[in-house]
Biopython code that builds the backbone (N, CA, C, O; Angstrom):
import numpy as np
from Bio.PDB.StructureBuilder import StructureBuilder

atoms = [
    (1, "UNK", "N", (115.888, 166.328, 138.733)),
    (1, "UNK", "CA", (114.520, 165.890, 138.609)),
    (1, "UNK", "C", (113.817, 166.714, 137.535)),
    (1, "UNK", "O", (113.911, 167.940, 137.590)),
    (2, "UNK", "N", (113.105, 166.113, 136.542)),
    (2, "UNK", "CA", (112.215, 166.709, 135.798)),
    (2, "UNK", "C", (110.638, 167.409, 136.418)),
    (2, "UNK", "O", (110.035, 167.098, 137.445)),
    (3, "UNK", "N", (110.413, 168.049, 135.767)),
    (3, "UNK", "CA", (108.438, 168.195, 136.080)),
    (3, "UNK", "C", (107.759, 167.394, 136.244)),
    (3, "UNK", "O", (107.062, 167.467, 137.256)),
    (4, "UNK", "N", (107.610, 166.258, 135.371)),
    (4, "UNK", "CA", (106.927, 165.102, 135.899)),
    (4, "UNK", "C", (107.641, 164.148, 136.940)),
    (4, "UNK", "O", (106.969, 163.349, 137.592)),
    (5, "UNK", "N", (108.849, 164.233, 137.069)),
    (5, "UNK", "CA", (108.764, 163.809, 138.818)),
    (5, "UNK", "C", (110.084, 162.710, 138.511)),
    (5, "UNK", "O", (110.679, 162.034, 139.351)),
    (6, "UNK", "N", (110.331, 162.772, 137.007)),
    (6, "UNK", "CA", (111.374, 161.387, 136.647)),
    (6, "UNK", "C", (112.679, 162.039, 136.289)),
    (6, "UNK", "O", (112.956, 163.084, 135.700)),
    (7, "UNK", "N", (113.705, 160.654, 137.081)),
    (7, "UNK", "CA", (114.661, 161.631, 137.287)),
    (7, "UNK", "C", (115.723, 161.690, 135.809)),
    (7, "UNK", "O", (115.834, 160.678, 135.117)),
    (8, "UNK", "N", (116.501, 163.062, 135.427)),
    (8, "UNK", "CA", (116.783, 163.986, 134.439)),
    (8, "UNK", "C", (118.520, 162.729, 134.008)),
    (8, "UNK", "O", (118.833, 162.609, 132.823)),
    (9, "UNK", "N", (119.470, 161.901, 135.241)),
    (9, "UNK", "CA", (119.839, 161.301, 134.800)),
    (9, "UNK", "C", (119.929, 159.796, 135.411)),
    (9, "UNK", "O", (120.300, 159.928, 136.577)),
    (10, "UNK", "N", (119.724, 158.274, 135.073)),
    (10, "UNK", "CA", (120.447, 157.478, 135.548)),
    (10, "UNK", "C", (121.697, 156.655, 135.385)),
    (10, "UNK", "O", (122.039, 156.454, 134.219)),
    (11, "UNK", "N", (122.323, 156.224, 136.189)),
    (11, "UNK", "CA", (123.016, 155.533, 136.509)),
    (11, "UNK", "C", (123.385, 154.258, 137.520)),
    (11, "UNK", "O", (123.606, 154.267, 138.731)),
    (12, "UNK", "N", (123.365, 152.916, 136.353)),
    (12, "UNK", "CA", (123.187, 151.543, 137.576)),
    (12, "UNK", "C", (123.978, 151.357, 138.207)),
    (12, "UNK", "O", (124.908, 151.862, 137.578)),
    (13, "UNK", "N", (124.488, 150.865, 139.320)),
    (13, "UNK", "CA", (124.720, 150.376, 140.520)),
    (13, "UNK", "C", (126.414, 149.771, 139.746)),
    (13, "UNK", "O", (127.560, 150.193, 139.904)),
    (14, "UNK", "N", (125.901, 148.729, 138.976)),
    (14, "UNK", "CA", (127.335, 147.974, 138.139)),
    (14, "UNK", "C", (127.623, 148.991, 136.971)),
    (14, "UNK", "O", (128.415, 148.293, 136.338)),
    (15, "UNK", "N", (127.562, 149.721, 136.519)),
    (15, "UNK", "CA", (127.987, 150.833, 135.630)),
    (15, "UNK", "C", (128.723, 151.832, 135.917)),
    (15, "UNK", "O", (129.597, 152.371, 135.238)),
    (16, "UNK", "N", (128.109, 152.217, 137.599)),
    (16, "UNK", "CA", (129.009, 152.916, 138.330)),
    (16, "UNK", "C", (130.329, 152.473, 139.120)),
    (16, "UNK", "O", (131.242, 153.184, 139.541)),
    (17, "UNK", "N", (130.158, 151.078, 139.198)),
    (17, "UNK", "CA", (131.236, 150.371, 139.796)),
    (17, "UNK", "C", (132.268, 149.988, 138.524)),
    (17, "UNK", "O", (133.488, 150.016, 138.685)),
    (18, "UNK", "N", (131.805, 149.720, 137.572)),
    (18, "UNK", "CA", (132.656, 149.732, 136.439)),
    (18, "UNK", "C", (133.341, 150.802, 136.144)),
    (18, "UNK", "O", (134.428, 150.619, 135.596)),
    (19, "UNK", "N", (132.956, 152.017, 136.388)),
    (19, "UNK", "CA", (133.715, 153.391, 136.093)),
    (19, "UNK", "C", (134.288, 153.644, 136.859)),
    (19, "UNK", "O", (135.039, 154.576, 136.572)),
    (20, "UNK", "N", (134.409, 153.192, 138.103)),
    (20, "UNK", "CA", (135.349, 153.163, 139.226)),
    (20, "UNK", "C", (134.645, 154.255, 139.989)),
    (20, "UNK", "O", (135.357, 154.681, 140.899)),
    (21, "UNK", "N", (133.470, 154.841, 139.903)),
    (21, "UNK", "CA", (132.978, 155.944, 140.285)),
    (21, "UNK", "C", (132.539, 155.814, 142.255)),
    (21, "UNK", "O", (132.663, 156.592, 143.201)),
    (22, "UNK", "N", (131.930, 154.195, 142.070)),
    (22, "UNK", "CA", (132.285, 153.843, 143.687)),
    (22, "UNK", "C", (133.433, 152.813, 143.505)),
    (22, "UNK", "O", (134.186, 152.420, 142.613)),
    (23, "UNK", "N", (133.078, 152.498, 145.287)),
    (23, "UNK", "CA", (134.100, 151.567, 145.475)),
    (23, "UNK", "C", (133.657, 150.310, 145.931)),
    (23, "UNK", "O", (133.061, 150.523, 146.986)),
    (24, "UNK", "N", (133.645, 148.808, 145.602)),
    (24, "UNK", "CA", (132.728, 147.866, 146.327)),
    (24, "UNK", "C", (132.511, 147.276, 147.564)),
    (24, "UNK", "O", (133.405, 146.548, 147.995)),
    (25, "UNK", "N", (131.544, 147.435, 148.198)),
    (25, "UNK", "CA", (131.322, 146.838, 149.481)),
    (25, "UNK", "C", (130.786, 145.650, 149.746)),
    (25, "UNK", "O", (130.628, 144.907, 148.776)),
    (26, "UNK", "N", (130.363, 145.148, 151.126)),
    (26, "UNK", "CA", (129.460, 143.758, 151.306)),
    (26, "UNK", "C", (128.701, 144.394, 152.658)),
    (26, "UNK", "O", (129.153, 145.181, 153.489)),
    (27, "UNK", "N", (127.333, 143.740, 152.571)),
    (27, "UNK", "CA", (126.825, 143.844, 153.452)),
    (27, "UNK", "C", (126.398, 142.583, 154.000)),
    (27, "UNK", "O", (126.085, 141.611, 153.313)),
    (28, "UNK", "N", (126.394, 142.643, 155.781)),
    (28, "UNK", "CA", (125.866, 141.245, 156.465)),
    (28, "UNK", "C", (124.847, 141.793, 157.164)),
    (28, "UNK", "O", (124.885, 142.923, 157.650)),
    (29, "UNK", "N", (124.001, 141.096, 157.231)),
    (29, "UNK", "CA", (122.806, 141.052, 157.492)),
    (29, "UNK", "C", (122.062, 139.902, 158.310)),
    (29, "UNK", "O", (121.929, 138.796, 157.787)),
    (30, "UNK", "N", (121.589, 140.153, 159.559)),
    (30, "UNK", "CA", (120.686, 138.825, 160.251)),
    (30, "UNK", "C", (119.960, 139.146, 161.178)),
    (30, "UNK", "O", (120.337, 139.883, 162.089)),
    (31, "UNK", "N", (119.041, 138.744, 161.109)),
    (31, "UNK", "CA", (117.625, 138.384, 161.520)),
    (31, "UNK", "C", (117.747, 138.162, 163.196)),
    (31, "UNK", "O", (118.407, 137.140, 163.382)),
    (32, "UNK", "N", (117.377, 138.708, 164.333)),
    (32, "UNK", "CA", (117.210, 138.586, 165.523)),
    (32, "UNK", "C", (116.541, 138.789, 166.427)),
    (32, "UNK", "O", (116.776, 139.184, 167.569)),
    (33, "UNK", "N", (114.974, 138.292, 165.503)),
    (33, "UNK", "CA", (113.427, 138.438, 165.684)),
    (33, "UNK", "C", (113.159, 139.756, 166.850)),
    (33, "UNK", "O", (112.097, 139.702, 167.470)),
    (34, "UNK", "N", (114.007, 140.795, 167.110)),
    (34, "UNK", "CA", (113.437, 141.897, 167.580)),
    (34, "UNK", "C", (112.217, 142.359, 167.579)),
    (34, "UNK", "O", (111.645, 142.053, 166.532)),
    (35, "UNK", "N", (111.652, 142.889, 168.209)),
    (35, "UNK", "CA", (109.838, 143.180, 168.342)),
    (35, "UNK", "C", (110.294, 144.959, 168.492)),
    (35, "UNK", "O", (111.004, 145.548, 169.308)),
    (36, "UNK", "N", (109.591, 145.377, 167.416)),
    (36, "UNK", "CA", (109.685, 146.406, 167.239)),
    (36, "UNK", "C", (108.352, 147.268, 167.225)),
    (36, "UNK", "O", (108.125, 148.404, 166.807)),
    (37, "UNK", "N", (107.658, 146.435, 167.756)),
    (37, "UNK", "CA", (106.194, 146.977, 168.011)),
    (37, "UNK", "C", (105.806, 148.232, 168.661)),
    (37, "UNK", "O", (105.318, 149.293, 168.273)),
    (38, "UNK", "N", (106.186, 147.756, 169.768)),
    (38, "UNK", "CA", (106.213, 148.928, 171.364)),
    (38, "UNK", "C", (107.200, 150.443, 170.918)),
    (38, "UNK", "O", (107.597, 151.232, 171.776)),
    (39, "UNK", "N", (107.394, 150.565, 169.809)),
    (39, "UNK", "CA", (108.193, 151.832, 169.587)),
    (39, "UNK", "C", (106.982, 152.522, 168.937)),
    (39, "UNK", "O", (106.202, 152.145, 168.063)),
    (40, "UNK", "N", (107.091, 153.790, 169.735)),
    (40, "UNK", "CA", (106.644, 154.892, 169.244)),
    (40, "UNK", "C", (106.898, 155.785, 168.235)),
    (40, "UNK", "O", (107.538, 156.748, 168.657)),
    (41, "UNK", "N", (106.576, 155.853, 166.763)),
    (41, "UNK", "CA", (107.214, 156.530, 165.855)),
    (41, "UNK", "C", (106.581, 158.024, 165.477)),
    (41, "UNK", "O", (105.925, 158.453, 164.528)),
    (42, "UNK", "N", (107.195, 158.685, 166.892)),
    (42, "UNK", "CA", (106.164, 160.374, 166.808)),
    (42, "UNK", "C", (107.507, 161.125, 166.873)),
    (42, "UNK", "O", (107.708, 160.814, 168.047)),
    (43, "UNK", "N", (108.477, 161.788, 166.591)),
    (43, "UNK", "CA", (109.469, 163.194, 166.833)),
    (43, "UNK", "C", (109.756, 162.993, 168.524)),
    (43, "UNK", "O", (109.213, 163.729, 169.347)),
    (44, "UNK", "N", (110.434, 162.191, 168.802)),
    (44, "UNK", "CA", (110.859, 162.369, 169.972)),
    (44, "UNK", "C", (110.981, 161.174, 171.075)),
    (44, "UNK", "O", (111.932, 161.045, 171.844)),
    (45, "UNK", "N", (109.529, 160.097, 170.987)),
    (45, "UNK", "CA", (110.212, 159.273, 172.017)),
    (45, "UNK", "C", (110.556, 157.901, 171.443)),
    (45, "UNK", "O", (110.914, 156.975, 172.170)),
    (46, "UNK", "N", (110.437, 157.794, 170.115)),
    (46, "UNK", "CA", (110.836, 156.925, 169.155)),
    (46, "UNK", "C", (112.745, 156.107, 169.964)),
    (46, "UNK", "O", (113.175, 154.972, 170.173)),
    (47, "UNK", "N", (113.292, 157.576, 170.149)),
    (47, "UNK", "CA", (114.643, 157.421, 170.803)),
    (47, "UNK", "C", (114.861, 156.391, 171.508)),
    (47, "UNK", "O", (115.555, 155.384, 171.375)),
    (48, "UNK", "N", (113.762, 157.018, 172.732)),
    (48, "UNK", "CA", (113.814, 156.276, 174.465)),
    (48, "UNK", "C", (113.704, 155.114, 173.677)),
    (48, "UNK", "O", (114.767, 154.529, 173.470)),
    (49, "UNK", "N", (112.784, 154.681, 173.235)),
    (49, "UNK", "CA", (112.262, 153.319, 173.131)),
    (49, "UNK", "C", (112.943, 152.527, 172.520)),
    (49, "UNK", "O", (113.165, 151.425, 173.021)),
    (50, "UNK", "N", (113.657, 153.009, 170.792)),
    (50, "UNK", "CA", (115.133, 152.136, 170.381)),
    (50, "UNK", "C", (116.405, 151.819, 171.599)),
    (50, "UNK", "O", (117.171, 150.863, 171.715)),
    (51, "UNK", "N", (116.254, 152.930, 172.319)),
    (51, "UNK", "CA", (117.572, 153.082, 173.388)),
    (51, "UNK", "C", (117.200, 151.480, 173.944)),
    (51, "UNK", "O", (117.932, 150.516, 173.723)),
    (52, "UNK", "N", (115.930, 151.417, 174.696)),
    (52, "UNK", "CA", (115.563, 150.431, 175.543)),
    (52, "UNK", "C", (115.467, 148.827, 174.746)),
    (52, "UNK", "O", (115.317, 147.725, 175.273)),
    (53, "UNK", "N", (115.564, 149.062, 173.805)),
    (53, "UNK", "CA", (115.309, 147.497, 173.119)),
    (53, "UNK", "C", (116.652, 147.000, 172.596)),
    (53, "UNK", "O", (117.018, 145.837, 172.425)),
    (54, "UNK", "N", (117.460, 148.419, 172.329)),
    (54, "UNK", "CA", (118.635, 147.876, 171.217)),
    (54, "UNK", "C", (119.773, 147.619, 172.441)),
    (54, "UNK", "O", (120.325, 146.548, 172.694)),
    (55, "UNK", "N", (119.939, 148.751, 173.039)),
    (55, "UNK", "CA", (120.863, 148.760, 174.227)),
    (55, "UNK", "C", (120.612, 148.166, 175.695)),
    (55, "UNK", "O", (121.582, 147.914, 176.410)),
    (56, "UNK", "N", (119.239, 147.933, 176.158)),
    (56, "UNK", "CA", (118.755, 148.053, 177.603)),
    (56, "UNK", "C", (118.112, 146.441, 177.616)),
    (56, "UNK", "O", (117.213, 146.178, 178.414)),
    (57, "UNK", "N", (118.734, 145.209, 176.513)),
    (57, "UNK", "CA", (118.016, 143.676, 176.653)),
    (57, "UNK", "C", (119.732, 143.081, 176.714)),
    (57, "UNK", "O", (120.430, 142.628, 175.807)),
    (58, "UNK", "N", (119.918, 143.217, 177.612)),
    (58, "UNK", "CA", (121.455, 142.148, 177.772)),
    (58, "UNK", "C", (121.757, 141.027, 177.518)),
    (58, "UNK", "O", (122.928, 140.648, 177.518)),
    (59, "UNK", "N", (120.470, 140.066, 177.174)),
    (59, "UNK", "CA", (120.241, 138.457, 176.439)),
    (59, "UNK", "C", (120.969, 139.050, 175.082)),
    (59, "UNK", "O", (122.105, 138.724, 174.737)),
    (60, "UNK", "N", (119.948, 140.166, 174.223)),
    (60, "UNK", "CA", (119.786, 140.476, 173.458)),
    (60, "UNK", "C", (121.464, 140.959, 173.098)),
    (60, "UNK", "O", (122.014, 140.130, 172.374)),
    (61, "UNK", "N", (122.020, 141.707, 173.340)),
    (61, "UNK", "CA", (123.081, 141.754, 173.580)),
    (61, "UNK", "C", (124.200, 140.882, 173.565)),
    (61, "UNK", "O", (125.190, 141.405, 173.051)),
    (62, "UNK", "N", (124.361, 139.703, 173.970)),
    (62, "UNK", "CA", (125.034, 138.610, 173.964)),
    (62, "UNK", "C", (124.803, 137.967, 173.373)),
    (62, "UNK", "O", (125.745, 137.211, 173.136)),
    (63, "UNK", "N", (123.633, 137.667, 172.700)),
    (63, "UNK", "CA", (123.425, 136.955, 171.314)),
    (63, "UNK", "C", (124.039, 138.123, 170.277)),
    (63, "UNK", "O", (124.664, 137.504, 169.417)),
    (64, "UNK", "N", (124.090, 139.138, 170.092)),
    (64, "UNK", "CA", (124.751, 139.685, 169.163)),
    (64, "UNK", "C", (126.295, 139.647, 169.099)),
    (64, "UNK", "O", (126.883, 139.823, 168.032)),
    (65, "UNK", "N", (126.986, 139.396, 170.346)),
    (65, "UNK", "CA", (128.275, 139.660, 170.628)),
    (65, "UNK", "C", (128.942, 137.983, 170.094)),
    (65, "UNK", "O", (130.146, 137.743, 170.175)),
]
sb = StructureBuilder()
sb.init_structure("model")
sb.init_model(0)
sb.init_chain("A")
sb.init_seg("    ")
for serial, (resi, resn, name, xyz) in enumerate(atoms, 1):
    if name == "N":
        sb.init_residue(resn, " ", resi, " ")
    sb.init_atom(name, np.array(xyz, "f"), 0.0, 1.0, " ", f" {name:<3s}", serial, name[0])
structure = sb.get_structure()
């Protein structure tokens, strides 16, 4: 990083995959209108509350499976 805050080198995404520098992946991705409201985002009970929505909805669950 420079002083003003910009960074000293880049390198794109396909430039680096061209140099063999990574390796290529895929990502899947979908939508399963989760309500992510009711989570608390303070150091600590943020947890409980992912625990209870991601793991603790068994509908929820079986639509993923």
């Amino acid at each position: 990083m420079r002083i003003d805050g910009s960074p000293a080198v880049e390198l794109r995404l396909w430039k680096a995959l061209d140099e063999q520098l990574l390796s290529p992946s895929e990502y899947y991705g979908m939508t399963d209108n989760t309500d992510f409201s009711i989570v608390r985002w303070s150091q600590g009970p943020e947890v409980a509350d992912l625990d209870k929505i991601l793991t603790g909805d068994h509908i929820r669950a079986r639509r993923i499976a």
